[in-house]
Structure formats: structure tokens, C-alpha cells
TORNUVEX-71857 format. One record per residue (C-alpha): residue number from 1; chain; x, y, z. Coordinates in steps of 0.05 Angstrom, whole numbers, always signed. Each point is the difference from the previous one (the first is absolute). Layout:
num,chaine,c1,c2,c3
NUM,A,X,Y,Z
...
// end
This chain:
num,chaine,c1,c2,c3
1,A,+1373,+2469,+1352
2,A,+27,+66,-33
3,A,+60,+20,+39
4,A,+6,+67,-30
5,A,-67,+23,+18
6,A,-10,+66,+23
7,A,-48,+3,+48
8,A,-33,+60,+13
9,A,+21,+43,+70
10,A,-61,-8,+36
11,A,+16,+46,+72
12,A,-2,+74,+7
13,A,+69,+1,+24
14,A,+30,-22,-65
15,A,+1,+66,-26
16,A,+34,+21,+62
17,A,+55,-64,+1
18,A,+9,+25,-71
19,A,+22,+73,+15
20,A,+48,-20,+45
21,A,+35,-63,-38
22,A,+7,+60,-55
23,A,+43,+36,+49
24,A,+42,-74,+16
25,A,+14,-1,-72
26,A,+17,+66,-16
27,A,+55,-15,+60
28,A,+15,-54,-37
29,A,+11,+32,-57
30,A,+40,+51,+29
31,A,+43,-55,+41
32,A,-14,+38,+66
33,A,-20,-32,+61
34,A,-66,-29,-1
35,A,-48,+29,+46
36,A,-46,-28,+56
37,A,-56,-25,-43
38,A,-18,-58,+33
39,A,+6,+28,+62
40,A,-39,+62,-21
41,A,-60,-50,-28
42,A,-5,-39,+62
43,A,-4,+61,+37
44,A,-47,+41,-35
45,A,-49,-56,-41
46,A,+19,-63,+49
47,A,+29,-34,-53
48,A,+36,-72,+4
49,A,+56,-6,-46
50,A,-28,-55,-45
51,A,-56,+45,-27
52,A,+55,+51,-6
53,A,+28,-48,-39
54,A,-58,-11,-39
55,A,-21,+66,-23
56,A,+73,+5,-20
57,A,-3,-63,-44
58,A,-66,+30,-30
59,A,+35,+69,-18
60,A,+59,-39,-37
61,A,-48,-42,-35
62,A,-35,+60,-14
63,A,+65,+20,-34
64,A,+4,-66,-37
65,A,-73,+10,-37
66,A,+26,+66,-20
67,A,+61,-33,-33
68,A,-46,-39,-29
69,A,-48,+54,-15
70,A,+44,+41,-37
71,A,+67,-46,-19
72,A,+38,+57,+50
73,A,+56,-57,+14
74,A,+25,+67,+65
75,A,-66,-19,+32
76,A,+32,-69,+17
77,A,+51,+41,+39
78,A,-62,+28,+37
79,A,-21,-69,+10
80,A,+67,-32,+32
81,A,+6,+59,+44
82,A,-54,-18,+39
83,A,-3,-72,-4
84,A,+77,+4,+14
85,A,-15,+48,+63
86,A,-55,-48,+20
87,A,+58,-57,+8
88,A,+56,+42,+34
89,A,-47,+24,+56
90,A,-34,-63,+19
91,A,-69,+29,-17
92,A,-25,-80,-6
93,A,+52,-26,+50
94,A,-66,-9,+62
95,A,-43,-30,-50
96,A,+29,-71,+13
97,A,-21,+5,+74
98,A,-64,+14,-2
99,A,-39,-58,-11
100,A,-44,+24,-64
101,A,+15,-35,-72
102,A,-29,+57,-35
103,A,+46,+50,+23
104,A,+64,-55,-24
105,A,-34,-2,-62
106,A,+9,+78,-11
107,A,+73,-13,+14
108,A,+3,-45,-56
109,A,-23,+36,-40
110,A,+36,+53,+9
111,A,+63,-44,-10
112,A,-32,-26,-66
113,A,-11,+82,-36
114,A,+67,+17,+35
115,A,+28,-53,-40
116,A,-25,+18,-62
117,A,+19,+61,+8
118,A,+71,-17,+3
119,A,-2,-44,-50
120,A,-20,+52,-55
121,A,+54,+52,+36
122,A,+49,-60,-21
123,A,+21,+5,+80
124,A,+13,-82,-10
125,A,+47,-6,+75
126,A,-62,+37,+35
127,A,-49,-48,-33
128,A,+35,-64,+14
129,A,+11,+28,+77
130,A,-77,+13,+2
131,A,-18,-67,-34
132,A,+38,-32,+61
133,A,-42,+37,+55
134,A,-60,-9,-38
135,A,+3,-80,-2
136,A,+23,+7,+83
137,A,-68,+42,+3
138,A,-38,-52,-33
139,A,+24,-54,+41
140,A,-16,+33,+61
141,A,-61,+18,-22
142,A,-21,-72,-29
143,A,+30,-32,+74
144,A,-39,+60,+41
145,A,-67,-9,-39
146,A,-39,-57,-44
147,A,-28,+36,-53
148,A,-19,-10,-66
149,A,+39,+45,-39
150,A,+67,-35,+22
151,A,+8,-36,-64
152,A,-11,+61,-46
153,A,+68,+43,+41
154,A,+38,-58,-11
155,A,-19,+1,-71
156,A,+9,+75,+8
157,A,+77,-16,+17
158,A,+19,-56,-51
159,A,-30,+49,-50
160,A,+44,+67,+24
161,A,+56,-47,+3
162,A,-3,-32,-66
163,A,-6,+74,-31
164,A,+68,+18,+41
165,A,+32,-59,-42
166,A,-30,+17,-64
167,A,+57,+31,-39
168,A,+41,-59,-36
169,A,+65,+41,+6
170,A,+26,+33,+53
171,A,+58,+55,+3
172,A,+47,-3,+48
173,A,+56,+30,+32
174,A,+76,-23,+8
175,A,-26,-16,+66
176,A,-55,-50,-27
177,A,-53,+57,+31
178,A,-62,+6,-38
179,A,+1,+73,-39
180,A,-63,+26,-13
181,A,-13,+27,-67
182,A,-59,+46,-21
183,A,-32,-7,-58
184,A,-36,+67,-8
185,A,+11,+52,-62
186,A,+57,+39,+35
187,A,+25,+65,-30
188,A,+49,-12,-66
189,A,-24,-81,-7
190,A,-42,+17,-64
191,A,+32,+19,-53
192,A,-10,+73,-28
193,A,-35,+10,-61
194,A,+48,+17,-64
195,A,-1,+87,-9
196,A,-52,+12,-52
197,A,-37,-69,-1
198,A,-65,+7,-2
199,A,-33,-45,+39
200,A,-76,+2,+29
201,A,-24,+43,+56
202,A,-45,-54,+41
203,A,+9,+2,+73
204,A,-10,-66,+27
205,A,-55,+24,+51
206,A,-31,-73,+31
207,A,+12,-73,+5
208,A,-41,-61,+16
209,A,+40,-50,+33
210,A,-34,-69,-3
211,A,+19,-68,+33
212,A,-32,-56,-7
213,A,+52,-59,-3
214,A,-15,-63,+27
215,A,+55,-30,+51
216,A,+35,+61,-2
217,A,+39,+37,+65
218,A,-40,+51,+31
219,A,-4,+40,+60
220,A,-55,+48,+16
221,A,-42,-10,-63
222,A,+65,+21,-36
223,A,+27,-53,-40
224,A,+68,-1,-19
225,A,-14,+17,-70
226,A,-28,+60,+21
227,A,+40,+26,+47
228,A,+56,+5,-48
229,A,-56,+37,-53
230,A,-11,+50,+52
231,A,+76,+23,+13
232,A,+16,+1,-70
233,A,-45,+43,-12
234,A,+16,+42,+60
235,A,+58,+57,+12
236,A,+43,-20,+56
237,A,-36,+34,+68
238,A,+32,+68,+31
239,A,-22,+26,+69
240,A,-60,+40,-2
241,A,+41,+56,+46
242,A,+52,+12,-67
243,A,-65,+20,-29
244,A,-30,+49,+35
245,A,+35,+70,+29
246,A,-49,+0,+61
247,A,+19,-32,+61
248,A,-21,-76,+34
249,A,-35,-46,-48
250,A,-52,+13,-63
251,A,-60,-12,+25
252,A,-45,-55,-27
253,A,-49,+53,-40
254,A,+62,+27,-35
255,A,+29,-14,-70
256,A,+66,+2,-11
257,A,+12,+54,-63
258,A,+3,-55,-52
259,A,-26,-73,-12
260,A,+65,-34,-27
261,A,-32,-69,-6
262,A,-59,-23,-39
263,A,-60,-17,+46
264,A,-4,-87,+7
265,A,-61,-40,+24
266,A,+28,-66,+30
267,A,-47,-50,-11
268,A,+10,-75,+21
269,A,-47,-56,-31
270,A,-51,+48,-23
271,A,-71,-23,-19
272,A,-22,+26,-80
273,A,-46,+48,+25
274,A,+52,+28,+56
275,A,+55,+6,-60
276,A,-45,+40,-51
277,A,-20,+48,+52
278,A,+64,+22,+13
279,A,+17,+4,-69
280,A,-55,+30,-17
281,A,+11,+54,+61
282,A,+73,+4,-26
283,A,-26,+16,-70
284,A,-37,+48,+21
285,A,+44,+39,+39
286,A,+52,+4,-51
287,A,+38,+60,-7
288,A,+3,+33,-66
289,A,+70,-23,-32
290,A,+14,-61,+43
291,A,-3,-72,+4
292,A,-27,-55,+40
293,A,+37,-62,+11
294,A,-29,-65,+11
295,A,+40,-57,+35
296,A,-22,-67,-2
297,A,+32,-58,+31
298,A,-49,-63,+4
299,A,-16,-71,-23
300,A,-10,-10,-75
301,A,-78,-18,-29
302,A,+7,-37,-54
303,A,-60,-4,-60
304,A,-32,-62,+5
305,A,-15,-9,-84
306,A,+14,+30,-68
307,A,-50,+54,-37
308,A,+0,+9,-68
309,A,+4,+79,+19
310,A,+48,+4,+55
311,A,-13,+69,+36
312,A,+37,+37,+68
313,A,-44,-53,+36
314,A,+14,-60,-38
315,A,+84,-6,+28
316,A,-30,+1,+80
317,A,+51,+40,+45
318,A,+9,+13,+68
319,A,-44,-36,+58
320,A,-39,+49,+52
321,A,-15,-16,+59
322,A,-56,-54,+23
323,A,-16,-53,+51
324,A,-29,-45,-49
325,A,+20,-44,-58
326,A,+75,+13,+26
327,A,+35,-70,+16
328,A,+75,+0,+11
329,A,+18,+69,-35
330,A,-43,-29,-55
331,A,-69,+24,-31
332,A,-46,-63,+0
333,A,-47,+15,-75
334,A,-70,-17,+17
335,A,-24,+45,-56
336,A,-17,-17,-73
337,A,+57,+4,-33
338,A,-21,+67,-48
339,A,-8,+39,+67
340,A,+57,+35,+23
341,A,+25,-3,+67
342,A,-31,+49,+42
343,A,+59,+13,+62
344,A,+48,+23,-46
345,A,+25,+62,-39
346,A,-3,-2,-63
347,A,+40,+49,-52
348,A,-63,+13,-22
349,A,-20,+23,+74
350,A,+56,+61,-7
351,A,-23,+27,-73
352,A,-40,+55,+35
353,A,+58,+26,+33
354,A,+44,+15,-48
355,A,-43,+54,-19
356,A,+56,+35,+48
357,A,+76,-21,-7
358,A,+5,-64,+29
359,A,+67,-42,+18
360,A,-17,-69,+22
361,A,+50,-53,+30
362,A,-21,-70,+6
363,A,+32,-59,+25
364,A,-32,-55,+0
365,A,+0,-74,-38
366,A,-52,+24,-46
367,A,+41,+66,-4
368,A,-10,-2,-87
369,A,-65,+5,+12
370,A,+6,+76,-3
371,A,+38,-4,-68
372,A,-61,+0,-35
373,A,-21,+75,+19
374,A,-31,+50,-48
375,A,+11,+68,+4
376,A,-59,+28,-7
377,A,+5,+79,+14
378,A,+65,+12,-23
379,A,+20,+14,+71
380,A,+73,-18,+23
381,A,+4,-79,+22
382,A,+56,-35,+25
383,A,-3,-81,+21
384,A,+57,-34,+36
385,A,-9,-71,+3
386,A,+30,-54,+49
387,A,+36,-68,-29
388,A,-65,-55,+0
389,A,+43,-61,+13
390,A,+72,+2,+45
391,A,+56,-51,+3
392,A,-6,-50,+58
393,A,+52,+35,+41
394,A,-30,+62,-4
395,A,-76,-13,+6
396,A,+19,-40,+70
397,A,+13,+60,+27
398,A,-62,+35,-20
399,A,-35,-1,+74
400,A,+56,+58,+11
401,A,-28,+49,-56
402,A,+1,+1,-75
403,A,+67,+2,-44
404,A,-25,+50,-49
405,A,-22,+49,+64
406,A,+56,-9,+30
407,A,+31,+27,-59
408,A,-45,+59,-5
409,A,+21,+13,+76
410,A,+83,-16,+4
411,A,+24,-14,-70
412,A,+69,-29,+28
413,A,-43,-35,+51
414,A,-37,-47,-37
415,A,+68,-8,-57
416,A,+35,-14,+70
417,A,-52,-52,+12
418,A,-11,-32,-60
419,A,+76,-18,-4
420,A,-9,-34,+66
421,A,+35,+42,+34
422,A,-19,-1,+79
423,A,+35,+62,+14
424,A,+52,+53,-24
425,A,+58,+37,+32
426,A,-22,+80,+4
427,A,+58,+22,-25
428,A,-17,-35,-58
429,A,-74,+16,+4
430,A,+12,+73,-1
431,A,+50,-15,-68
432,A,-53,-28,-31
433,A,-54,+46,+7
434,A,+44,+54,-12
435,A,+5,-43,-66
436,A,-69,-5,-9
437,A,-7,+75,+5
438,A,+34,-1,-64
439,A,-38,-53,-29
440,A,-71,+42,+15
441,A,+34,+52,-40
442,A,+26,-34,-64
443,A,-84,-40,+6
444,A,-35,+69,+3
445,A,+38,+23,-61
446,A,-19,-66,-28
447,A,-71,+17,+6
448,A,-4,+74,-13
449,A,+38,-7,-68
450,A,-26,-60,-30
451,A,-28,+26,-71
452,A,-61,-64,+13
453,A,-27,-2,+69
454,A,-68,+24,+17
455,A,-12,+63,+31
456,A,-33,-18,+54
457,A,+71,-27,+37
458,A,+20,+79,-18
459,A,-62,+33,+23
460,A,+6,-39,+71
461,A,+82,+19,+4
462,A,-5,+63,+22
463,A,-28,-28,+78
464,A,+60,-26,+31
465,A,-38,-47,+34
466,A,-13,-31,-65
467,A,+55,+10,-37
468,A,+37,-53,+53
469,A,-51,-38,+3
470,A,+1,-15,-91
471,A,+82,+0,+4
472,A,+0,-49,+66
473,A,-50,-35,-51
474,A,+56,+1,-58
475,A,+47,-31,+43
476,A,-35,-54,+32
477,A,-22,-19,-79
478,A,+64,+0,-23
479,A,+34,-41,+65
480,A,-37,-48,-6
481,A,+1,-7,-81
482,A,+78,-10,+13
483,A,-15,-51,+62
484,A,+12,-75,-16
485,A,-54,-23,+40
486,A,-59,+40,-35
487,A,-8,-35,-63
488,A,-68,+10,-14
489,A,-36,+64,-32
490,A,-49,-5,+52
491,A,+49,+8,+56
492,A,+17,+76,-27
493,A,-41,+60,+11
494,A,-41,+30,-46
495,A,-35,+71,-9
496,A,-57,+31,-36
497,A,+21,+37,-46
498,A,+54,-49,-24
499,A,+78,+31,+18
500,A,+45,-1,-72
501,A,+40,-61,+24
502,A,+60,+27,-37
503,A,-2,+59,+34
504,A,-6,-20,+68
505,A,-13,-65,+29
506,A,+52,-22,-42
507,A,+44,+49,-13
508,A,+76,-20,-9
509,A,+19,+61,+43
510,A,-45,-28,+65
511,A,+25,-74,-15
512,A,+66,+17,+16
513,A,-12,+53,+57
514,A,-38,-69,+29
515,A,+59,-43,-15
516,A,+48,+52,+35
517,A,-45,-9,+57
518,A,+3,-72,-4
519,A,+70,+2,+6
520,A,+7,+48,+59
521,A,-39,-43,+38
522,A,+32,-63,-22
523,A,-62,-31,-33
524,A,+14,+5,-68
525,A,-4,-77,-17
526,A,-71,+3,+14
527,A,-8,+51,-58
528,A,+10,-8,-74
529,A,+60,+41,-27
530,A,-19,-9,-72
531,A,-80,+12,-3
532,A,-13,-23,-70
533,A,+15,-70,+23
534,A,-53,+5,+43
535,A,-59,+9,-52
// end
């Protein structure tokens, strides 16, 4: 069952509902008194308020594929408008009355994209209250009827409410209340550019976001993993009504004047086939001067032999999605042994795409497979690779996303984490980042002025999207360097083109802006103060 569905409106009196709910939100908007809709509906179209309901639900997930459609993060405004109008007037509230299953099951559902919603609006009290009337819905509705989908909404719940607890490390007020923090590029979080550095002029324009973990929290084929991909590469949302000079809401045909975020396809446990076309569509729609990104977060493939030539097929990669030779997360080789595996990407599998500038992000246990790239067209090509091996302590809490993402996504996050920290004080919290601030400076000026790194980190610095992204990348290399409990070479990131280690990574400046962040949160034992005792 897809819960996000949209199902096409299939009565004439859609359009009609339609016109009218425009008029409820624009009231809505304007915080006047809402008019006589339903009232209005019953009267003129002899409407019950359910399938007011529903053609409501349908125009805010309407909104939702346009977020989706375009990476507009104000069209999820849109979206909670209605759903949240939907809830305050009871549009469902008859539904449990009548004695029809299908009709509860549109009520779910509605629950289920309102709750998504929410989620990526980082509206966390809302979604925990809805998460509550959702599981009182399903009860009723598994008590009322016996049928066979009563198993999948439970699973539906565990799954929302495992994604609620996914964060190891919570902030929290001097009231013990739950802040919630938002993890969006805001205005003044990335650090400027240096007056007269020359940097290059790429625009990152759009981003492939895949998941394919095994075991991994998900809600709505987002998995946690990806979820966190698609904010940080998102500006935090404004209302669609600061945009526009014309009064009520933009409509759905409308643009608004600029496209601050680079266009994403979400795609969860894609097949081989399903992942090439969309890179190849991506490819093709490439704007002049800008960049496509390509996320990948799934289970390692591993080669299965030794060649005496080893090409970009020869170090495996990252599985693709199949229903066969998959046991337990792990591939099952049935295949002669000079084969290669076929569900899998290969580094070899992306060489015709970086005909066009191409920044790729994989994490993954086979994450070095894409080490061993060639550039063959001399077009700009930036690698950031994941750790391939954790300490214990950290790899048991891989089911709640990925260390190295969650460093891409909240830099003092995942250091908060990885120090074992369960939460943090937000007085503190704020210190810190404030701190950080000045640590994303001090690593940007790192990169642009070392006299040895490749120019492809420079010719992707100029997209601010990617500029956080390679000195959130610094960072997390260089924390964990200094961390006591990742010994091994494997458990540090790596990129393609190799960063000048001096320069960067381990740079005597960003050791001891790490150590000074050690010590304000009182975790500095866990670090080592003198690094060249370490190697």
C-alpha cells in the first residue's frame, strides 16, 4: 500500500469543492473568519463532509507533489494548511459512524501524509499529537472491521514512531521540554566567501537522493538517511504569501520568482533500470553551469575475486534493488565468479555522467569503491565517501541513520552523538553552534587557500549548498581522526580527489577548534589532546 498516493479527483464537482476551499484558505491566510464552506457545499452540490474532506486532503497532497516537483519547501505550507483545516473542522469526524471501511481508510490516510507533512515542517509536538489519534483510529478501525490490511497500519505506526525517536540527542530546555531544532541552510549559517577569491560559478541545480539500507528507520518510503539528505540540501521554508504582492494564496500553476533549492528525486530501494533513468533524465536536463548531485545511502556489494586488470567494475559498489538473490541484507553469488554482480552500481555505471559536473556522496560499507574513479572529460568531480567499518558502539545504532550523514546534516549533532551524549542543555547548544560558525569559517579558508588541493573542491565552492556540504565533510574527517574510538583508517572518510591532509583534515588549527569543543561540552577525555600520539 502507498500511502501517499494521489489519486486522481474523479467527480465533476471537484473543480467546484476546489474554488471554494481556495477562498477557506485565503481566509486563512488572512486570519479572518472562515466562511460557510461546508455549509455552502452541502447546500449547493449536496455534499457530506467526509468527501469535503477528501477533496481537501487531495488539494494538500496536491501541494505536497509540487514540493516534490519542484524542491519549493513554501508549498509544504500549502500542504499543512489544508490538511491542518481538514482536522480543526471535523471534515472526517462522521466517517467513524458510518459503517464503510473504505471511507476509515481515507481517514488514515490522511493522518499518515498529514504526518509527513509535519514531520519535514519539523512541527515535532503536532506530529507526536497526530501519531496518538492515528493509533486510536487504527484501533477502532481494526475492532470495527476484520480486514486484511490491519497488520500493515500497525506496521505503519511502529514505523512513524520509530522515525519520531530517531535523533540520538535531543535538546532541551531548562524545563526538560524537547526544543526543536531545524536543520535547514538558514540565512548567515554558511560562511561567506573571502573578497576576491575566486571560486567556481556552478549552481548546484539537482540531486538524486537514494536509500536503500537494509534494517534502516523509515516512514513513507523515506528512510531516515534520506530525510536528513533532503533538508540539508533545502533552505528553511517561508510562507508562500511573503512571496507574492497579490492577495490569498499562489495558486498551484504559479512559480514563485526564483527556485532557491536544487530540484531532488527521492527514490527508496530503486531497481537498476529505475535508477539510470532518472539519472539519465537528470543528465539530460542539466542546466548549463550547474551540477547534479547524487546521494547514495545503501548496502555495500562486495567483488567476489581478484582480476589481474582491476577496472570501475572490478571493486563492486552499491546494491540496487531486487527480489532475488537478496538473503538477510546480503547478496547470495550464484554467478561465475568473473561476472560481475548485476543489482548493483558500479563506479563504472556513473563514468557517462560526468561528462557534466558531477558531485557524488556515498555511504555505504563498500563506500571506497568509488575511490577508484577516472576522470575522464576533464569535467569537475567531487567524491565524498562514508567510513566502511564503525566502532561497536556506534554501528549498534545504525538502524537510526548513518554517522557520516548525520554529519553532512547537523555537524554538532552527530559530534554530540558520538560522545555519547543523550542530550544537551540549549543554552549550551546555541554556544556551540555559535562556535561552530566559527569553525566553518577558519575550514573554508582551509580549503580555498591550500596551495595543493584539486580544483574541483574550488569549482563546486561557489554553491552554498555545497560549500557546507565539503566543510561539514572537513569536520566530520577531522572529529573523528581525533576520536579515541576510531582507530582504524577505514573508519575515516575519504574523497575523490584526495583532500591535502595537512591542510585540512588534519590541520593543527581544526584540531584544536575540535578540542575547544570537546571541552565545552565536557567530553574532552574521549578525544586525544596530543594527535601525534595517535598515529
Amino acid at each position: 500500500m502507498s500511502l501517499l498516493m494521489l489519486q486522481r479527483p474523479s467527480s465533476v464537482w471537484t473543480q467546484a469543492v476546489a474554488v471554494l476551499l481556495w477562498e477557506d484558505l485565503r481566509c486563512l491566510h488572512e486570519a479572518v473568519e472562515i466562511p460557510a464552506t461546508a455549509q455552502v457545499l452541502d447546500s449547493r452540490y449536496g455534499l457530506k463532509r467526509w468527501q469535503i474532506g477528501e477533496v481537501a486532503s487531495k488539494i494538500g497532497q496536491l501541494y505536497y507533489h509540487y514540493y516534490l516537483r519542484t524542491s519549493e519547501t513554501s508549498y509544504l505550507n500549502e500542504a499543512f494548511s489544508f490538511y491542518s483545516a481538514i482536522r480543526q473542522r471535523s471534515y472526517y469526524f462522521q466517517v467513524n459512524k458510518e459503517d464503510r471501511p473504505e471511507l476509515v481508510v481515507k481517514k488514515l490516510r490522511y493522518y499518515a501524509r498529514y504526518i509527513v507533512v509535519c514531520l519535514l515542517l519539523n512541527k515535532m509536538d503536532l506530529v507526536k499529537v497526530l501519531v496518538k489519534e492515528l493509533s486510536e483510529e487504527i484501533e477502532d478501525y481494526t475492532q470495527r472491521f476484520n480486514t486484511e490490511d490491519q497488520l500493515e497500519w500497525n506496521l505503519v505506526l511502529q514505523e512513524v514512531a520509530a522515525f519520531i525517536e530517531a535523533d540520538p540527542v535531543v535538546v532541551l530546555n531548562d524545563n526538560n521540554s524537547v526544543v526543536v531544532t531545524s536543520n535547514r541552510l538558514q540565512e548567515g549559517t554558511v560562511p561567506p566567501l573571502e573578497q576576491g577569491m575566486v571560486v567556481g560559478q556552478l549552481v548546484l541545480a539537482d540531486a538524486l537522493i537514494i536509500g536503500n539500507c537494509n534494517n534502516q528507520v523509515k516512514f513513507s518510503e523515506l528512510t531516515i538517511d534520506m530525510f536528513r539528505m533532503l533538508q540539508a540540501l533545502e533552505r528553511e521554508p517561508v510562507n508562500l504569501a511573503t512571496q507574492t504582492s497579490k492577495q490569498g494564496t499562489l495558486e498551484p500553476n504559479e512559480k514563485p520568482a526564483k527556485r532557491e533549492n536544487p530540484h531532488k528525486y527521492l527514490l527508496y530501494k530503486p531497481t537498476f533500470s529505475q535508477l539510470f533513468t532518472f539519472l539519465s533524465a537528470s543528465f539530460k536536463e542539466l542546466p548549463a553551469n550547474s551540477v547534479l548531485l547524487v546521494y547514495l545511502s545503501a548496502t555495500g556489494v562486495f567483488p567476489t575475486g581478484h582480476s589481474d586488470y582491476e577496472g570501475p567494475y572490478d571493486f563492486g559498489g552499491v546494491l540496487t534493488n531486487t527480489n532475488r538473490d537478496v538473503v538477510n541484507g546480503e547478496t547470495v553469488q550464484k554467478r561465475n565468479q568473473a561476472q560481475k554482480e548485476m543489482h548493483c552500481l558500479h563506479p563504472g555505471d556513473l563514468f557517462p555522467f560526468t561528462r557534466k559536473p558531477l558531485f557524488v556522496i556515498v555511504d555505504s560499507s563498500n563506500s571506497t569503491a568509488y575511490k577508484n574513479f577516472t576522470n575522464l572529460f576533464g569535467q569537475p568531480l567531487v567524491c565524498l565517501l562514508s567510513p566502511t567499518v564503525y566502532p561497536k558502539s556506534v554501528q549498534d545504532q545504525s538502524q537510526r541513520g548513518s554517522l557520516f550523514t548525520l554529519f553532512l546534516y547537523s555537524p554538532l549533532l552527530a559530534f554530540s552523538s558520538v560522545c555519547g551524549l543523550s542530550n544537551v542543555r540549549r543554552g549550551l547548544w546555541e554556544r556551540a553552534q555559535e562556535f561552530l560558525c566559527k569553525v566553518y569559517r577558519d575550514i573554508g579558508q582551509m580549503i580555498t587557500r591550500s596551495r595543493t588541493i584539486d580544483q574541483a573542491f574550488l569549482q563546486f565552492f561557489g554553491d552554498e549548498f555545497l560549500r557546507l556540504l565539503l566543510i561539514r565533510f572537513v569536520f566530520c574527517s577531522a572529529a573523528l581522526r581525533l576520536h579515541k574510538l576510531f582507530r582504524e583508517s577505514r573508519s575515516f572518510p575519504e574523497s575523490y580527489p584526495e583532500l591535502p591532509k595537512q591542510d585540512t583534515v588534519e590541520s593543527g588549527l581544526l584540531q584544536k577548534h575540535i578540542l575547544e569543543l570537546a571541552t565545552m561540552l565536557d567530553v574532552q577525555s574521549l578525544f586525544w589532546d596530543d594527535s601525534l600520539e595517535a598515529y
